[in-house]
N, C-alpha and C positions, 0 to 999 in steps of 0.2 A: 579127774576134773570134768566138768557137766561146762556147756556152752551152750548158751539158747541167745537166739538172734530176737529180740524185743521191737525194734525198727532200725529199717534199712532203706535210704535212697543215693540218689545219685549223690550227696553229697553226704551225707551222716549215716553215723550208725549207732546202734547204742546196744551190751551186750549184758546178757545178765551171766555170771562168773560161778559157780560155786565149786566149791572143794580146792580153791586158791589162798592163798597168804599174800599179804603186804606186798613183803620184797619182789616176788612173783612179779604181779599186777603194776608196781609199779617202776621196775622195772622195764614193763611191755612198754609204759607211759610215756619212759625216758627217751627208749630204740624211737620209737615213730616221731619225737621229738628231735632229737640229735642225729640219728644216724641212718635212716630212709631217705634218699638219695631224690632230687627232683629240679625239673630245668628253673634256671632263674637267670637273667642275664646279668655278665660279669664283667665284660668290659665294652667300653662307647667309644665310639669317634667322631666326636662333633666333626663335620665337614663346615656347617657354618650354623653359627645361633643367633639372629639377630635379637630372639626374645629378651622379656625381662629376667628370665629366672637366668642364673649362671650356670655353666655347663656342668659344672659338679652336680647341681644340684636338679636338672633334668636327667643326667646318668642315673643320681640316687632313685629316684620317680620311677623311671623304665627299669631296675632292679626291684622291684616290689610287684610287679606286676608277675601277677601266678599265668605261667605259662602250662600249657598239656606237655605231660612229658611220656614220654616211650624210653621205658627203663630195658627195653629187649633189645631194641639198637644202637646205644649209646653208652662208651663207657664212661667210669670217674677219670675225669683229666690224668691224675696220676697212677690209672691202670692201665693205661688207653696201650697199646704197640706204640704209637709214634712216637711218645716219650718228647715233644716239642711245646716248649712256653705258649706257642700260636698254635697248639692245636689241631686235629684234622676232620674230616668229617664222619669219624666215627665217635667225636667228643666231643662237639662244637657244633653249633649251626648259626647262620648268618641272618640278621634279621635289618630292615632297609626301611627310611622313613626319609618322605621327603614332603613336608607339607607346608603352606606359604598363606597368609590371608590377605587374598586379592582381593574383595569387594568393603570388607570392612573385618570387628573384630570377629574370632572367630575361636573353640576348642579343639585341641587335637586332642585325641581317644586314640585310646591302646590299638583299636579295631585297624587303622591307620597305618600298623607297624605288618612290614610284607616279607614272612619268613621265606628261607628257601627249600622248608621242609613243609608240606602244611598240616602235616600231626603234628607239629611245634608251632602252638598260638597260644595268642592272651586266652585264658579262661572268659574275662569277659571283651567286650570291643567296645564298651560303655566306660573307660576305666582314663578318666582325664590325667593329661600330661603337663599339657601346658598352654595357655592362652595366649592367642598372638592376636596383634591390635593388625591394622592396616598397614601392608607392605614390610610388617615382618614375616622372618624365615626360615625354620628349621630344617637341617637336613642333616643324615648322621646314620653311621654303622653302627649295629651293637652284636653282640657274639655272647650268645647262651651257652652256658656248660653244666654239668650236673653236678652239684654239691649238695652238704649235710649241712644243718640245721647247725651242729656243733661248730661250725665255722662261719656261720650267719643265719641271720632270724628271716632274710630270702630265701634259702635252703628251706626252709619248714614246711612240709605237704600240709599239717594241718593247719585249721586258725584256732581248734579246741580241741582238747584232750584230756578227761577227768577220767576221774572213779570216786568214789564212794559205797561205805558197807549198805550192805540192803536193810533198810530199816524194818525195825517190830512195834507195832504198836499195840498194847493191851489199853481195855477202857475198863475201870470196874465199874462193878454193880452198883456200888455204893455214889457211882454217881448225880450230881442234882441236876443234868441238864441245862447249866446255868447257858450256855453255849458261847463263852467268853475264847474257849479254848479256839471255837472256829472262826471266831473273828479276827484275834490276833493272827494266825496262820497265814505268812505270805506266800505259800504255794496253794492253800484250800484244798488243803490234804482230807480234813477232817469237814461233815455236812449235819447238822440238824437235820433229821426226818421227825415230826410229831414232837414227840417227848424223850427223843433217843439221839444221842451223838453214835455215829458212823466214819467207817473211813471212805474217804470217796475215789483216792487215787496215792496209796499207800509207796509206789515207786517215787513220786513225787516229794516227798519229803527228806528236807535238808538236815533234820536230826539236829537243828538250831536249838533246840526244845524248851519254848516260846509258850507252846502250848501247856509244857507242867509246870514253868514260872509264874503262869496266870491261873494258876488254880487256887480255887480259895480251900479248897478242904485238908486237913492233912490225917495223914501223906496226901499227897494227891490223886485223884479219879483217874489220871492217865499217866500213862506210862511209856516212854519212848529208849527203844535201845536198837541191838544190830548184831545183823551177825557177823562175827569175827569168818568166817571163811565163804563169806557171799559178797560179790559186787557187782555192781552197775558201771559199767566201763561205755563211757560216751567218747565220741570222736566226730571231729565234723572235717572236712577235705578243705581245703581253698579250691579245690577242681583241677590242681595237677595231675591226680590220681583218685582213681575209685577207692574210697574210705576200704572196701574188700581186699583192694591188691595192697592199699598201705598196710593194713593189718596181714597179711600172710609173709610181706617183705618180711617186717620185723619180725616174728617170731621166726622167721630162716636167720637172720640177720645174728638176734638169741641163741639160736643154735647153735652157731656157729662160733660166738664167744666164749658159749659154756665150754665146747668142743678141745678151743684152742685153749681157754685157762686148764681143765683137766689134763691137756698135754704138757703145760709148763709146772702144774703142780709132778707131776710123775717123774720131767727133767731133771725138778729139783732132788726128789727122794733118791734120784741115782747119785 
């Protein structure tokens, strides 16, 4: 298997694949979906709400918000030593909001909420909770713990996660230039230069194939196919995690299934 990094930043990554299969890749799709591990808080303690929204539904709010998590000091609630429903601070940490609008109305922002760790924060501090009018008043504990995706869509490091085969495009010769092909095209894959269709950004293409539907010749001047053991693996973070550490999790994470299913398949043969 071949791995080349196409772009990479704080929050995305996108990877080109080749000498992989399906099941493989997608697969990989699944782990950083379900089972990459990242803070998300889990339970609230309204102290007092005088807001409009109900307490359910301010908990639900500060559960969506992507917190930074530290996957090296923090275990999963049910691997932790304390083995307790409340937790301890090697599986939990404590986060405190106490906000009130004295002058008139007013937003509270994520920014707002005062962990007692401070490598455990909101990714962003721009991320609205809840509006309070004049002389209302929110105040309330909340307790983040680290869960999988597989048991809530707050779990999830990423916000995207695709693949797709690497596309081929052949143009023949026989072509008229008509350049219907490059109009249609909703990524503008394909570009007219002079009297000649070209590809412009051949990663680019959804393999929709838009462009051999609108051909008037037949068969048609262009050609769109893929290759069956090449991909394009995109991944974007919510900012819980560097897209890099989520991608290395999971295939530890892979490992380690395969690891255990090869031991339960050998159990059986005895």
């Amino acid at each position: 298997m071949e791995i080349k990094v196409l772009e990479k930043n704080d929050m995305s990554m996108r990877l080109l694949i080749r000498g992989a299969d399906v099941p493989f890749v997608n697969a990989l799709r699944r782990i950083i979906l379900a089972e990459v591990p990242c803070m998300a808080i889990d339970e609230v303690v309204i102290l007092e709400n005088s807001s409009v929204l109900q307490d359910e539904i301010v908990a639900h709010r500060l559960g969506l918000i992507p917190l930074k998590t530290d996957l090296d000091s923090y275990n999963l609630p049910e691997e932790c030593p304390c083995k307790s429903e409340f937790g301890c601070n090697l599986c939990r940490v404590s986060l405190t909001l106490d906000a009130e609008a004295k002058e008139g109305t007013r937003t509270v922002y994520s920014g707002e909420l005062t962990s007692e760790n401070p490598d455990i924060t909101p990714v962003s501090h721009k991320i609205p909770i809840v509006k309070l009018a004049k002389g209302q008043y929110l105040k309330l504990e909340a307790y983040a713990r680290l869960g999988k995706g597989k048991n809530h869509a707050k779990w999830q490091p990423v916000s995207m996660c695709i693949y797709k085969y690497f596309p081929q495009i052949k143009i023949s010769k026989q072509c008229d230039e008509c350049g219907k092909c490059v109009e249609i095209c909703p990524k503008k894959v394909l570009i007219k230069t002079g009297d000649k269709i070209e590809i412009r950004d051949l990663m680019a293409c959804t393999l929709c194939q838009d462009c051999v539907d609108v051909c008037a010749m037949n068969p048609p001047a262009i050609e769109v196919n893929w290759k069956e053991d090449t991909f394009i693996f995109s991944m974007e973070s919510t900012g819980v995690l560097p897209p890099e550490r989520i991608m290395n999790k999971a295939v530890k994470i892979l490992n380690e299934q395969l690891k255990e299913f090869i031991s339960q398949v050998k159990v059986k043969k005895k």
